[in-house]
N, C-alpha and C positions, 0 to 999 in steps of 0.2 A: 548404662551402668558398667563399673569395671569390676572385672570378676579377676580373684590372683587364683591362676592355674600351679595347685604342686608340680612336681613333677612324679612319673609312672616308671619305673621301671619294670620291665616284664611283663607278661602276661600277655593279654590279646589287643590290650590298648600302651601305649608307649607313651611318653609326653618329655622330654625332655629339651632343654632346661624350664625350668620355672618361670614362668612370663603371666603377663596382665594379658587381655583381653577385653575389649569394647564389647557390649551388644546391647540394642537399644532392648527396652523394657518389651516389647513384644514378643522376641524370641527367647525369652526364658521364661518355662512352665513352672509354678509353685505346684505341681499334682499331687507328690503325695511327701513332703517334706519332712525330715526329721533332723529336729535339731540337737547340737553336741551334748550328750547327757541320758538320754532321749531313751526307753528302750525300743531296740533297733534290729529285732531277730533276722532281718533279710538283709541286713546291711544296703538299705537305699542309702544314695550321695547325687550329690548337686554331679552331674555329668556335663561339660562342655565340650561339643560332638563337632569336628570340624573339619578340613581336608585342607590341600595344600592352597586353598582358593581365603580361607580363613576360616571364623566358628558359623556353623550355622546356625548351632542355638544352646539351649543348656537346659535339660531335663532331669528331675528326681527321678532315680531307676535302682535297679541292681543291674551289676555291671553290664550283664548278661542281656539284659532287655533295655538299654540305655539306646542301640538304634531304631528297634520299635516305637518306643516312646518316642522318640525324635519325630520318627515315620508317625505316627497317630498324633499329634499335634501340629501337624500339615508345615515342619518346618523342617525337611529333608528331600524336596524337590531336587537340591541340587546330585544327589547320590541314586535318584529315580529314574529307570529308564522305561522308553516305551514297551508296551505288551508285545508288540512285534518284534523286539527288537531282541526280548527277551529268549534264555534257552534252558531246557532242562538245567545247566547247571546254575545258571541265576539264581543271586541270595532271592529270598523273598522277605519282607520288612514289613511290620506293621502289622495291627489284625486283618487287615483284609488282604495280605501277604501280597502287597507289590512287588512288584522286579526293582531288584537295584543291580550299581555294576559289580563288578568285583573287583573294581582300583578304587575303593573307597578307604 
């Protein structure tokens, strides 16, 4: 499926310029969707979470929990590091608070 990415300026996620994106129909979560109109007190949005490797998937969230969500729908392996590997300052992701890196 092709998803048209706005583009972000600011904030803790950036996206610039505006471009499409591939991703087959597995890696994008419908969990908790709201559509334009919608009321929307949390402000959830279609999130497409990616690194310089490409998207890895695309999750409804608020902004704020948009890599969790990622992390708890088992499609952020690629940003997961091992528990060993992991250190006191490691993000942790996800409800069961995985280690990620922090070049993500």
């Amino acid at each position: 499926m092709r998803l048209s990415l706005q583009p972000i300026d600011g904030g803790p996620f950036n996206c610039a310029p505006a471009r499409e994106v591939e991703l087959d129909l597995e890696r994008i979560r419908c969990n908790n969707p709201h559509l334009p109109g919608e009321y929307n007190p949390h402000n959830v949005r279609l999130f497409v979470v990616g690194n310089e490797f490409g998207a890895m998937g695309a999750v409804w969230a608020q902004e704020s929990d948009a890599l969790d969500e990622l992390v708890d729908a088992d499609l952020g392996g690629r940003i997961l590091i091992d528990e060993t590997d992991a250190d006191d300052d490691s993000p942790r992701l996800g409800n069961a608070g995985e280690p990620a890196s922090r070049q993500t």
